[in-house]
C-alpha positions, -999 to 999 in steps of 0.1 A, spaced: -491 822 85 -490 782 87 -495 767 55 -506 730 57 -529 728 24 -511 712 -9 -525 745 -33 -516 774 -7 -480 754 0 -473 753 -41 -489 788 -41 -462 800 -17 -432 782 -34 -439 796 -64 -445 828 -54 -436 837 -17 -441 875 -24 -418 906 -12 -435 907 19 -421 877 29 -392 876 52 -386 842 68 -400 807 56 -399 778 85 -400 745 65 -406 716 90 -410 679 94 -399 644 99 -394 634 63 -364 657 58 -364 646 21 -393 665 15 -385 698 39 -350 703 18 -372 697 -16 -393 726 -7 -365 747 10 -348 744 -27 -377 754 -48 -380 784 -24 -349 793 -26 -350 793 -61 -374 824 -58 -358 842 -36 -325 846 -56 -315 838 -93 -283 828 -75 -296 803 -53 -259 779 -48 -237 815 -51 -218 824 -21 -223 860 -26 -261 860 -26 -264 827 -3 -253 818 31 -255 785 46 -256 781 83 -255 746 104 -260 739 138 -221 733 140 -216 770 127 -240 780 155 -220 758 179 -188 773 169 -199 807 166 -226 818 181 -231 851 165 -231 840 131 -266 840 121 -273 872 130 -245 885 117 -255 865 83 -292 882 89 -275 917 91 -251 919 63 -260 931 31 -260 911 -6 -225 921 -16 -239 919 -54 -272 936 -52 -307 924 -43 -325 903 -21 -302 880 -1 -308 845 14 -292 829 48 -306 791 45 -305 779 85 -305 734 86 -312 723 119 -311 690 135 -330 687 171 -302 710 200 -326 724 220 -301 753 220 -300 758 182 -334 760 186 -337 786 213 -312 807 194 -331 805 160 -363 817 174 -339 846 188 -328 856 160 -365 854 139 -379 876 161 -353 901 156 -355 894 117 -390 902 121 -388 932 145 -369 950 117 -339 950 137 -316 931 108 -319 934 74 -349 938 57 -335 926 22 -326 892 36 -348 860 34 -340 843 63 -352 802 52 -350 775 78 -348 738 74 -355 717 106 -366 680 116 -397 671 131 -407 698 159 -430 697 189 -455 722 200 -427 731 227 -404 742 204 -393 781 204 -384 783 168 -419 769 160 -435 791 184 -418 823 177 -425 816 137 -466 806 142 -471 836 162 -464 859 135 -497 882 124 -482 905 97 -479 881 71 -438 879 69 -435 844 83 -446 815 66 -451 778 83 -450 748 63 -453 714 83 -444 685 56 -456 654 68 -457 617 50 -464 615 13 -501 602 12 -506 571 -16 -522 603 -34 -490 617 -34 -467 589 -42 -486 583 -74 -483 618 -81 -444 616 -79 -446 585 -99 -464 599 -126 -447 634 -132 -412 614 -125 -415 589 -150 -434 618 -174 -407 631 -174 -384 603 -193 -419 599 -213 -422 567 -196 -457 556 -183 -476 531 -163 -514 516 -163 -535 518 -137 -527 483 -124 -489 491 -126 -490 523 -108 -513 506 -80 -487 473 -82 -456 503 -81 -471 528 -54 -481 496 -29 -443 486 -29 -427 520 -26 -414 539 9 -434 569 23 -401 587 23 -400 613 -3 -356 602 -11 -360 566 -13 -392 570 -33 -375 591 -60 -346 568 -60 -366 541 -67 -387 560 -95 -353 571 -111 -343 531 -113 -374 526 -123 -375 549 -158 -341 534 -164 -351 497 -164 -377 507 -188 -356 529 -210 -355 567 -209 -373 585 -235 -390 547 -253 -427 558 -242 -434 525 -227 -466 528 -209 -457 491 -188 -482 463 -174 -482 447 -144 -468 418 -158 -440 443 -171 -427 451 -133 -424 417 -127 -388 411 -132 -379 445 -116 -403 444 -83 -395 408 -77 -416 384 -57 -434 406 -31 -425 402 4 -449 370 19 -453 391 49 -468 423 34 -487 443 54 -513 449 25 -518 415 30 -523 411 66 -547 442 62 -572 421 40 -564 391 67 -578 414 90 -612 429 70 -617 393 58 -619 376 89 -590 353 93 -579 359 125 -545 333 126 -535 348 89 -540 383 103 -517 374 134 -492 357 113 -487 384 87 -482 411 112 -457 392 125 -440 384 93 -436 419 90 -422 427 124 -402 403 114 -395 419 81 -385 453 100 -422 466 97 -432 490 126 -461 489 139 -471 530 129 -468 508 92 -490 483 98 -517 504 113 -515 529 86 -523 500 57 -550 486 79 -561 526 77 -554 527 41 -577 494 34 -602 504 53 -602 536 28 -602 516 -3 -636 500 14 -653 528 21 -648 546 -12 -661 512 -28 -692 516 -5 -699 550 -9 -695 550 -52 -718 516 -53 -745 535 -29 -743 563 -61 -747 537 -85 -714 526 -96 -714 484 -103 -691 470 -74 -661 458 -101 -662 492 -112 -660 512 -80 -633 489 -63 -611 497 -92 -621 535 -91 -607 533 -54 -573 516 -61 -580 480 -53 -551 460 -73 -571 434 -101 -550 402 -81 -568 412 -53 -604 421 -62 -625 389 -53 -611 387 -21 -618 430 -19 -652 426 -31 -664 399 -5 -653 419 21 -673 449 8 -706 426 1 -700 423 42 -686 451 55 -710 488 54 -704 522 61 -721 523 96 -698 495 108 -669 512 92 -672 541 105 -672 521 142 -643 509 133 -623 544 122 -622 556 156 -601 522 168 -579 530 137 -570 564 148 -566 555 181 -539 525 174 -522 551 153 -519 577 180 -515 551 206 -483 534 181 -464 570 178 -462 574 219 -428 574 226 -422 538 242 -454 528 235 -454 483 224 -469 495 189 -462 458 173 -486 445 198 -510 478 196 -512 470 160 -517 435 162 -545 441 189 -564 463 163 -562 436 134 -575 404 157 -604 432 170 -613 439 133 -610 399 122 -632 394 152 -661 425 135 -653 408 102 -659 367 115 -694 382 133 -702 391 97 -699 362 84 -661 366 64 
């Protein structure tokens, strides 16, 4: 079964169920794939970091010995009960090859049907054989879970239940301020949440301000891609131009730079859509995330801008965004295209 919805994921980790034998845990932000593969592996064993219950398998050990997994898959718990061989993978097409082997067999009932066979990899194609062997499963022991990029949704989730936790808290404004600045990438982002709670004191319940982050976020990059975003949706073409290129600059990809011209575009349509319900404008640009600093400039853009020429404008979006993760592809340029052909729309309106 491939699991890609948030509920049936959590419902899963928390409970995978004795019919369960082998858990493929997937994805380019390896942060995230080895923070699920723990929580699993908490469920499968009350030992999860003993030797005796646990064994750990690389690539290397593969390399080195080549029947080790399945040997791992074939022994028995030496203290009783269910027993877990955790497999991490990198990207040898021959690790793979030899994973998907030995899953089948798991599967077939040929090794031991007490073990949980758990399996950590990278980012993998639709041509891999591990992935393959694992999605074609129809009885229900084979789970899939692809983990891609923490949405904004999701980064002010982790915010929340990580400074919660240190009874630390932030307003609106200050989680908006917090979550623009922070990496996609599930490590960094916790890191930076953990330094966070201990600039504002552990256990004080300070709920902190915008003007409260100050100090600790520093003066925000000129060449943020936020920025050029709004450049883009507001018309100004040479600001635009000049902002993306601030961020190349900077070290921003161009995947980045099309995903926050993505992510404005968002904020405009929830706007639209809540202020064709009824809401006042100030009050739905706030309800979609749009930072205070930034609302006049947010709200002439959505007096401008409505949802039938937004919605001739997703398609471009997605397309940039495919187009920029081709390998080789020029996806500064591809993203800098997209922002002057939106600033064009946006000048035609009158921004």
């Amino acid at each position: 079964m491939i699991l890609t919805k948030r509920p049936d994921v959590e419902r899963f980790l928390a409970s995978p169920g004795s019919e369960a034998r082998v858990a493929l845990i997937y994805g380019r932000d390896r942060a995230i794939v080895h923070e699920r593969a723990d929580q699993l592996a908490a469920k499968v064993t009350a030992r999860p970091d003993d030797p005796f219950d646990v064994a750990l398998v690389s690539e290397s050990d593969m390399d080195s010995a080549p029947a080790r997994l399945i040997d791992e898959l074939s022994a028995l718990s030496m203290m009783g009960g269910r027993r877990l061989v955790r497999l991490r993978l990198e990207d040898k097409a021959s690790a793979d090859k030899a994973a998907a082997e030995a899953l089948k067999a798991h599967l077939d009932d040929e090794l031991n049907p007490d073990a949980f066979f758990l399996i950590e990899a990278g980012a993998l194609g639709r041509d891999s054989a591990l992935r393959k062997a694992a999605e074609a499963d129809k009885r229900g022991k084979a789970a899939v879970i692809p983990c891609y990029e923490d949405e904004t949704g999701d980064v002010a989730r982790l915010v929340r239940d990580g400074l919660t936790q240190d009874k630390l808290g932030l307003t609106g404004d200050a989680l908006d301020l917090f979550v623009r600045r922070l990496p996609h990438e599930r490590g960094v982002a916790r890191r930076e949440i953990e330094r966070l709670a201990l600039y504002l004191g552990p256990g004080s319940g300070v709920v902190a301000g915008p003007a409260d982050l100050e100090d600790f976020l520093g003066v925000e990059p000129e060449a943020s891609l936020a920025d050029a975003a709004s450049d883009a949706f507001g018309g100004r073409l040479a600001a635009a131009q000049a902002g993306l290129r601030r961020a190349a600059a900077e070290g921003e990809g161009g995947p980045a730079a099309v995903r926050a011209i993505g992510m404005h575009l968002g904020r405009l349509r929830r706007t639209l859509t809540l202020m064709k319900s009824g809401a006042g404008a100030q009050e739905a640009a706030k309800a979609s995330g749009v930072f205070w600093k930034s609302e006049r400039e947010f709200l002439r853009q959505a007096r401008a801008w409505t949802l039938p020429l937004l919605d001739e404008v997703q398609p471009e979006v997605l397309s940039a965004d495919k187009a920029c993760k081709t390998a080789g592809s020029p996806d500064r340029l591809i993203a800098e295209r997209l922002a002057l052909t939106i600033a064009a729309r946006a000048r035609r309106l009158g921004l």
